[in-house]
PDB file of N, CA, C and O in Angstrom:
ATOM      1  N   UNK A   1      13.903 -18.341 -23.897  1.00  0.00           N
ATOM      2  CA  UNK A   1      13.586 -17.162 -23.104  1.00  0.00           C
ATOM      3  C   UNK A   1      13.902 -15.910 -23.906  1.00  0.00           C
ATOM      4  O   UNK A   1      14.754 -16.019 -24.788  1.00  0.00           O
ATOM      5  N   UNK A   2      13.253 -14.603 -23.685  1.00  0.00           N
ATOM      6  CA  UNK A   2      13.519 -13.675 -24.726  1.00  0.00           C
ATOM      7  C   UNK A   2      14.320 -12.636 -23.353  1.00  0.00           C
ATOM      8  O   UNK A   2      14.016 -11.445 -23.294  1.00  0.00           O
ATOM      9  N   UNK A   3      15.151 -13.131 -22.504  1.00  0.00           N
ATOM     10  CA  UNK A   3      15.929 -12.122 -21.973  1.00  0.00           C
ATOM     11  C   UNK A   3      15.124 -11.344 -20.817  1.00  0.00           C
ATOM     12  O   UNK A   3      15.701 -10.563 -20.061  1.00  0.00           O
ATOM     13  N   UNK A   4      13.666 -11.634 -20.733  1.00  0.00           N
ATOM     14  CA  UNK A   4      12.902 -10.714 -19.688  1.00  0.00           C
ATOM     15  C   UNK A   4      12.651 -11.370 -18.426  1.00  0.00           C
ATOM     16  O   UNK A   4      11.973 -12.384 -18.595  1.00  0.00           O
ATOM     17  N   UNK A   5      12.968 -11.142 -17.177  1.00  0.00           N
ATOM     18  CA  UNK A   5      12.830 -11.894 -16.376  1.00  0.00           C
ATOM     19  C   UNK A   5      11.659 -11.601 -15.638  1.00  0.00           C
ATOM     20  O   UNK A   5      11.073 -10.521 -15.703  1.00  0.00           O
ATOM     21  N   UNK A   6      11.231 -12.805 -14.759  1.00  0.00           N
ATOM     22  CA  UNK A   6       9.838 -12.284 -14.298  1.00  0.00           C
ATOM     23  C   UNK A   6      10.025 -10.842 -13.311  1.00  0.00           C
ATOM     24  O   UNK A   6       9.187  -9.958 -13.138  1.00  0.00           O
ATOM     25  N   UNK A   7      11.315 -10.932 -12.781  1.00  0.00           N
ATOM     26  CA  UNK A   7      11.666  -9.576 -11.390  1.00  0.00           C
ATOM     27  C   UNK A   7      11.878  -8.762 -12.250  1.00  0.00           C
ATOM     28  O   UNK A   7      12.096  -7.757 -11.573  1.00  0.00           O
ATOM     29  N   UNK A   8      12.005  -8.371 -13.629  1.00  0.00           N
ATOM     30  CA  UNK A   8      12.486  -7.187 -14.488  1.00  0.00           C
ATOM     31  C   UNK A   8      10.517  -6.937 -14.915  1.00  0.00           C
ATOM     32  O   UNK A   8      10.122  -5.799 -14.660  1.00  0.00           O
ATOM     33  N   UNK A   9       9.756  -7.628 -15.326  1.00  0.00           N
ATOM     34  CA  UNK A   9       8.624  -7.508 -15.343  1.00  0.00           C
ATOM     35  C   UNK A   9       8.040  -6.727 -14.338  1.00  0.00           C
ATOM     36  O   UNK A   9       7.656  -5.570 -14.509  1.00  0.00           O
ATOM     37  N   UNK A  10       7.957  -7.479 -13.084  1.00  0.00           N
ATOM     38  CA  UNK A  10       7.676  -7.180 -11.699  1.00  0.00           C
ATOM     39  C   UNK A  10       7.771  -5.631 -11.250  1.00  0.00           C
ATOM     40  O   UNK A  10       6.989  -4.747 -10.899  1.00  0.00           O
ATOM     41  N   UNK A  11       9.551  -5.830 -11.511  1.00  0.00           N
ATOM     42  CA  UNK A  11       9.968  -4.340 -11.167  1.00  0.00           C
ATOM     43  C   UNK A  11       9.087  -3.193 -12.134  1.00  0.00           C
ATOM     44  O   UNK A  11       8.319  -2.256 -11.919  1.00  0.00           O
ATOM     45  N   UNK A  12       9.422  -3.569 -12.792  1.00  0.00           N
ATOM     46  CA  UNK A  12       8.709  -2.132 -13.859  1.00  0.00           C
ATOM     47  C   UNK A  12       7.500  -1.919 -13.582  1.00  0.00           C
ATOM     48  O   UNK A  12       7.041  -0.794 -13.386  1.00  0.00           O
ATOM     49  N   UNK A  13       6.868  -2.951 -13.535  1.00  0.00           N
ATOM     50  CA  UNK A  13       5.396  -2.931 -13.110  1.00  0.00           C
ATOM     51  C   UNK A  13       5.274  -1.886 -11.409  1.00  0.00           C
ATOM     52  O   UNK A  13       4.518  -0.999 -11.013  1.00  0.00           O
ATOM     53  N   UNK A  14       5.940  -2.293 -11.082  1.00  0.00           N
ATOM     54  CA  UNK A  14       5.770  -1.207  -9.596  1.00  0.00           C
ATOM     55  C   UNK A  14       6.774  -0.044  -9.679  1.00  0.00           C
ATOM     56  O   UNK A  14       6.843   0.850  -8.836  1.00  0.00           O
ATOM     57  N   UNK A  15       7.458  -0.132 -10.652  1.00  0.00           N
ATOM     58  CA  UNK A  15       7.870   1.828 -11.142  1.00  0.00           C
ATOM     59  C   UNK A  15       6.656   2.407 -11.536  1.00  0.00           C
ATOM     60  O   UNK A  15       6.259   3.412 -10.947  1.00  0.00           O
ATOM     61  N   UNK A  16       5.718   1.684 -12.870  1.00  0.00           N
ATOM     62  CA  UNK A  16       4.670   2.963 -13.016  1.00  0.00           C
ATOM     63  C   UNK A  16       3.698   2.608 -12.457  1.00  0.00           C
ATOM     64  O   UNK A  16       3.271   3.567 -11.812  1.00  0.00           O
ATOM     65  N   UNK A  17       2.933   1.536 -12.301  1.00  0.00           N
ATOM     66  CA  UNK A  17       1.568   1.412 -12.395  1.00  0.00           C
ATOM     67  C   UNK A  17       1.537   1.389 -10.751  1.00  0.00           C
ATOM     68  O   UNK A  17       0.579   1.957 -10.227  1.00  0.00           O
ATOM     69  N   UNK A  18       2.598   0.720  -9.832  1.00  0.00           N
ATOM     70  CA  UNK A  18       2.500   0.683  -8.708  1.00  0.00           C
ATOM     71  C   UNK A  18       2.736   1.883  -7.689  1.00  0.00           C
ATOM     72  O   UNK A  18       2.172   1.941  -6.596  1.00  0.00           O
ATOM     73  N   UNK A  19       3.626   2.829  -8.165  1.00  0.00           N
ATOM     74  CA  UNK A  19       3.864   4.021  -7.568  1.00  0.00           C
ATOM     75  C   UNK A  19       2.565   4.734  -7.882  1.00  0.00           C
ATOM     76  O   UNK A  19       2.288   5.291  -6.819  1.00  0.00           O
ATOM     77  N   UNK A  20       1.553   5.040  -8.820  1.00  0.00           N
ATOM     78  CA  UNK A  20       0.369   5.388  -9.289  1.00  0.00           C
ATOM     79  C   UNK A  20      -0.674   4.596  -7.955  1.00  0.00           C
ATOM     80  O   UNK A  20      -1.530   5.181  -7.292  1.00  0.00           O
ATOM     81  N   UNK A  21      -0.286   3.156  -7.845  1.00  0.00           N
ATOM     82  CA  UNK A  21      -2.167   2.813  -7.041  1.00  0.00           C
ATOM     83  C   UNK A  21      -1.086   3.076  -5.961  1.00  0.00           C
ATOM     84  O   UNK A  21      -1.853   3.237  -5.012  1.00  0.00           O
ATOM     85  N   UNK A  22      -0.226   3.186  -5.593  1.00  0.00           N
ATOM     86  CA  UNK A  22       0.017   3.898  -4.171  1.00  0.00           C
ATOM     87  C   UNK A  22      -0.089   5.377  -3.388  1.00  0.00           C
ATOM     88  O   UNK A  22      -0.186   5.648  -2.191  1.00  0.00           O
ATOM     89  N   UNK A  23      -0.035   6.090  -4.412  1.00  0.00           N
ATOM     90  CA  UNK A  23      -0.286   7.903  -4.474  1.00  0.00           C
ATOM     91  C   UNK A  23      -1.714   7.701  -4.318  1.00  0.00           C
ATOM     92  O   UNK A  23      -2.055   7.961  -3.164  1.00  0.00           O
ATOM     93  N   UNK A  24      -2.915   7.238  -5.249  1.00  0.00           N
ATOM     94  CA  UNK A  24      -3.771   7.276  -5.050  1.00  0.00           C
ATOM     95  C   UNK A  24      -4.397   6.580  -3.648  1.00  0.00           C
ATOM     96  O   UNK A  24      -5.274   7.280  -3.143  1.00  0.00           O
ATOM     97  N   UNK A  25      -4.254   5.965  -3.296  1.00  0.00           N
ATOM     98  CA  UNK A  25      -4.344   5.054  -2.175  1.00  0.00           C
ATOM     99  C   UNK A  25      -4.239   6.599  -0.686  1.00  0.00           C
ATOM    100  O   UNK A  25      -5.068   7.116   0.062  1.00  0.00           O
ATOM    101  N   UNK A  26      -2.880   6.767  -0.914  1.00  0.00           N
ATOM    102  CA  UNK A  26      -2.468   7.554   0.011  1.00  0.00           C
ATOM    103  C   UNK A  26      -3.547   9.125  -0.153  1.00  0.00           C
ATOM    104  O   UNK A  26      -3.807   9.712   0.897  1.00  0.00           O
ATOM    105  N   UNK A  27      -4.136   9.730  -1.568  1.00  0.00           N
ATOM    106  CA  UNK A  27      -4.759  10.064  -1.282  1.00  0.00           C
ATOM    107  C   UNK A  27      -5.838  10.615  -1.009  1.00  0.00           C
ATOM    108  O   UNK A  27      -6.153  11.730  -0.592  1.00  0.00           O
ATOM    109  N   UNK A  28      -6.575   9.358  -1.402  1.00  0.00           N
ATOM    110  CA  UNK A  28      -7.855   8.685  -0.574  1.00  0.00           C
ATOM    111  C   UNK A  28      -8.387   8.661   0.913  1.00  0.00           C
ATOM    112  O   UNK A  28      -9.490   8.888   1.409  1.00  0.00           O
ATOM    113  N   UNK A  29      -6.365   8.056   1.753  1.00  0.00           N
ATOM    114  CA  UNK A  29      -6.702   7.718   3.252  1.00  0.00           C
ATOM    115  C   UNK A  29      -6.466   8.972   3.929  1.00  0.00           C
ATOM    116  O   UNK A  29      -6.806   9.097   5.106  1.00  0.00           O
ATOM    117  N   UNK A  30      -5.764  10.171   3.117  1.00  0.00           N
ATOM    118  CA  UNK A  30      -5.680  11.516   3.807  1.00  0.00           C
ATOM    119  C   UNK A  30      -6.995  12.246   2.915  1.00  0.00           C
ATOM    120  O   UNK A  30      -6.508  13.320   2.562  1.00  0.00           O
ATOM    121  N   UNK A  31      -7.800  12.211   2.613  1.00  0.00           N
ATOM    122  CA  UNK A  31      -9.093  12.944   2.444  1.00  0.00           C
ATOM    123  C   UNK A  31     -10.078  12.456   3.100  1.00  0.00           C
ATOM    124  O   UNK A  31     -11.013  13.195   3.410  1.00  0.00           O
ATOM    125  N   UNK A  32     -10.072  11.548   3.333  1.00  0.00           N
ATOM    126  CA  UNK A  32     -11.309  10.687   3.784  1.00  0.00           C
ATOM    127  C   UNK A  32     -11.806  11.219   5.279  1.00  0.00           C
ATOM    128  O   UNK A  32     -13.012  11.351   5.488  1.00  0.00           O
ATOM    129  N   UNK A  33     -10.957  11.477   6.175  1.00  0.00           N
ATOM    130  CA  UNK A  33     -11.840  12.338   7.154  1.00  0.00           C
ATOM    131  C   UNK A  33     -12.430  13.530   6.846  1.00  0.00           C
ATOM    132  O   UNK A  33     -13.120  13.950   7.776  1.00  0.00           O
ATOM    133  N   UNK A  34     -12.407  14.278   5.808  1.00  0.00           N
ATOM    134  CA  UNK A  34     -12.549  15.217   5.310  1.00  0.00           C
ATOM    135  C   UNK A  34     -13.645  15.386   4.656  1.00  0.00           C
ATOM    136  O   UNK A  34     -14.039  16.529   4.422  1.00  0.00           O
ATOM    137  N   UNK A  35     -14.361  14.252   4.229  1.00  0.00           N
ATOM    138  CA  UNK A  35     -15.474  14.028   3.551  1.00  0.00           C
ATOM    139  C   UNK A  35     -17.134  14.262   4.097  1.00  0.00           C
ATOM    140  O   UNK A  35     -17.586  13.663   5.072  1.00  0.00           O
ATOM    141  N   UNK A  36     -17.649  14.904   3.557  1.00  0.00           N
ATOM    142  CA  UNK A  36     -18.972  15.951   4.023  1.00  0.00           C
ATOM    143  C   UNK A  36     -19.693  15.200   5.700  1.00  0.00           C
ATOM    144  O   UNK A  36     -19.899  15.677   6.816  1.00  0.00           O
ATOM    145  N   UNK A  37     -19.851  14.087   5.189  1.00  0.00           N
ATOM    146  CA  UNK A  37     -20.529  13.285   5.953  1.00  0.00           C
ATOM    147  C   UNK A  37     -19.991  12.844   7.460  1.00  0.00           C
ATOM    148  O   UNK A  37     -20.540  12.292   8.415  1.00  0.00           O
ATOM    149  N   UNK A  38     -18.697  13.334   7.223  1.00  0.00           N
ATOM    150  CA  UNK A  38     -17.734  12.242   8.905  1.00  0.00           C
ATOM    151  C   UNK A  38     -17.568  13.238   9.825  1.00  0.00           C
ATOM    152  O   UNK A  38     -16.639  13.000  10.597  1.00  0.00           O
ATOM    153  N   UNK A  39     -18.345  14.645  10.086  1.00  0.00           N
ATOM    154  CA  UNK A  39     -18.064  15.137  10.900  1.00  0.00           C
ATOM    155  C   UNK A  39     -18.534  14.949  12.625  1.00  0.00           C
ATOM    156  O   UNK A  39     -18.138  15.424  13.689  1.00  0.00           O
ATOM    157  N   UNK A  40     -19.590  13.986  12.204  1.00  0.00           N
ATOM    158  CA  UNK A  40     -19.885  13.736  13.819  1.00  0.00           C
ATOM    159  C   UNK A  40     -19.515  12.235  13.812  1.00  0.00           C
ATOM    160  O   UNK A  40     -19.556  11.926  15.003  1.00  0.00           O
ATOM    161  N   UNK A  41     -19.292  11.518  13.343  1.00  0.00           N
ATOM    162  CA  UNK A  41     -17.967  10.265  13.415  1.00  0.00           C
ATOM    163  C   UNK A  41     -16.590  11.103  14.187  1.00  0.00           C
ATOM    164  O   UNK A  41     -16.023  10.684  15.196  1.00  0.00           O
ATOM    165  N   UNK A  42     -16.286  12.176  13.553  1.00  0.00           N
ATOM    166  CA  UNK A  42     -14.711  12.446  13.721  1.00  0.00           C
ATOM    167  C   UNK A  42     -15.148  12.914  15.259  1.00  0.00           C
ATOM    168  O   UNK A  42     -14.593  12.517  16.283  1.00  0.00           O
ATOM    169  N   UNK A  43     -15.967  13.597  15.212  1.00  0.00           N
ATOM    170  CA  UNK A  43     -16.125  14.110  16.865  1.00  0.00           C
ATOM    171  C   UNK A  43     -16.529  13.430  18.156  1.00  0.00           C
ATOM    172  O   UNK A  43     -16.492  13.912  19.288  1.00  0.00           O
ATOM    173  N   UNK A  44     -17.050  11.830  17.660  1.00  0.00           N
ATOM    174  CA  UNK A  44     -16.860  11.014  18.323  1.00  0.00           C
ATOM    175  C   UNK A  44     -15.844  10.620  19.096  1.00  0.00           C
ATOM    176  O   UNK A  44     -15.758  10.424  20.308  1.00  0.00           O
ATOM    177  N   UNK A  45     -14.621  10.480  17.669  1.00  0.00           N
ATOM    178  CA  UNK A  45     -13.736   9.790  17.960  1.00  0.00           C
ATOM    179  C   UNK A  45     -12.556  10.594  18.449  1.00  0.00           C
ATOM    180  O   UNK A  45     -11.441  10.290  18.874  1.00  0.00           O
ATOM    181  N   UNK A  46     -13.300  11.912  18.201  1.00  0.00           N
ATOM    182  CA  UNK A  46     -11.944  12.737  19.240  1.00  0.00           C
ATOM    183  C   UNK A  46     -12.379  12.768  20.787  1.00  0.00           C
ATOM    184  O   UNK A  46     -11.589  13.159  21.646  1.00  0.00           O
ATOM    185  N   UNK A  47     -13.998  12.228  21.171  1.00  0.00           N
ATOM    186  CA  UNK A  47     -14.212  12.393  22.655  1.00  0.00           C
ATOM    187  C   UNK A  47     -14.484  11.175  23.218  1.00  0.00           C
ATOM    188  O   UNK A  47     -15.310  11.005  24.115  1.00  0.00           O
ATOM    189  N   UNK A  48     -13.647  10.115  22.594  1.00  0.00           N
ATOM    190  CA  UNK A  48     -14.168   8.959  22.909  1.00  0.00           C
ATOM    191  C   UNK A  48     -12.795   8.759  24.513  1.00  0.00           C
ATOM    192  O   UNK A  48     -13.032   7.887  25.349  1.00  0.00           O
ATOM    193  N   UNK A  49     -11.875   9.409  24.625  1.00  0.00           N
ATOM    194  CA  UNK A  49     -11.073   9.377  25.547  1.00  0.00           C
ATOM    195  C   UNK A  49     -11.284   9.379  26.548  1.00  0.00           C
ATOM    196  O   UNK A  49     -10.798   8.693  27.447  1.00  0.00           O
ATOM    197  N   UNK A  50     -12.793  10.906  26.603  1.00  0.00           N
ATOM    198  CA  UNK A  50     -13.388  11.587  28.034  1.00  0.00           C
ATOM    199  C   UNK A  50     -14.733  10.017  28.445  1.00  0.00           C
ATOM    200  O   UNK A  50     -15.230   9.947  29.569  1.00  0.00           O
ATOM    201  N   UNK A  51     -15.048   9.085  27.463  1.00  0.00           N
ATOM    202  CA  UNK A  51     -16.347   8.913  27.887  1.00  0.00           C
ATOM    203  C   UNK A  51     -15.882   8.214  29.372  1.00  0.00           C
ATOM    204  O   UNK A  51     -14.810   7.647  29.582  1.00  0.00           O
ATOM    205  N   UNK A  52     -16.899   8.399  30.259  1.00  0.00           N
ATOM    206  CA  UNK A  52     -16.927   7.716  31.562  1.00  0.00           C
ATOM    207  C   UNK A  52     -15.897   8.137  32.585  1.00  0.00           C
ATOM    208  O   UNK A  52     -15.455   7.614  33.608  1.00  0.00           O
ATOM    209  N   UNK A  53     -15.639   9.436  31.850  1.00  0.00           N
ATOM    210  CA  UNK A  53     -14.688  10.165  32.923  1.00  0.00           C
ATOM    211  C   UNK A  53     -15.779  11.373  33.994  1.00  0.00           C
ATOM    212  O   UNK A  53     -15.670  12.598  33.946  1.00  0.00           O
ATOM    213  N   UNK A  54     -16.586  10.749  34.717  1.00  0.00           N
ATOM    214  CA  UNK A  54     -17.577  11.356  35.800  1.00  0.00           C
ATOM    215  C   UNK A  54     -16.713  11.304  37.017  1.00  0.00           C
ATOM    216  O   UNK A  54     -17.482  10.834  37.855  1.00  0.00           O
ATOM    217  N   UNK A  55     -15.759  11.475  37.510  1.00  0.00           N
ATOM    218  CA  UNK A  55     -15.432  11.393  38.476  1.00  0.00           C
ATOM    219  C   UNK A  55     -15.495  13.292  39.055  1.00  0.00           C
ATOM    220  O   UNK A  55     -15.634  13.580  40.244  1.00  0.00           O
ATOM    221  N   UNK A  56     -15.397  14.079  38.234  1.00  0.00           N
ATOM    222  CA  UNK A  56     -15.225  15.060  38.835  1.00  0.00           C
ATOM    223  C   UNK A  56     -13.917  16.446  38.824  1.00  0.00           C
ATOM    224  O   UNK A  56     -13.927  17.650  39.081  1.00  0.00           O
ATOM    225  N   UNK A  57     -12.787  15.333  38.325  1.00  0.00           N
ATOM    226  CA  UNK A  57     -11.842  16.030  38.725  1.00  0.00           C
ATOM    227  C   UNK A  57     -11.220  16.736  37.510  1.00  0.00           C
ATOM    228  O   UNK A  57     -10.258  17.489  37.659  1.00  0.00           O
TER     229      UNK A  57
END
């Protein structure tokens, strides 16, 4: 064995490369409503609460 363990591998591996696809990840899922196209998706889904609320009151 040359002293490297697979959890010393592991670990390091999610100090750089993993803290990196996690930032990106994160932000991806906070732009993404934001994106040209989702504005009548988003306004759906902010009136999807009222649908079938005819009662009146």
């Amino acid at each position: 064995m040359n002293g490297t363990s697979t959890y010393d591998a592991l670990r390091h591996f999610a100090d750089s490369w993993g803290l990196a696809a996690m930032m990106v990840v994160f932000v991806v899922l906070v732009a993404w409503p934001f994106r040209p196209g989702a504005k009548r998706i988003n306004d759906q889904a902010a009136n999807m609460i009222f649908r079938g609320d005819d009662d009146g009151e």
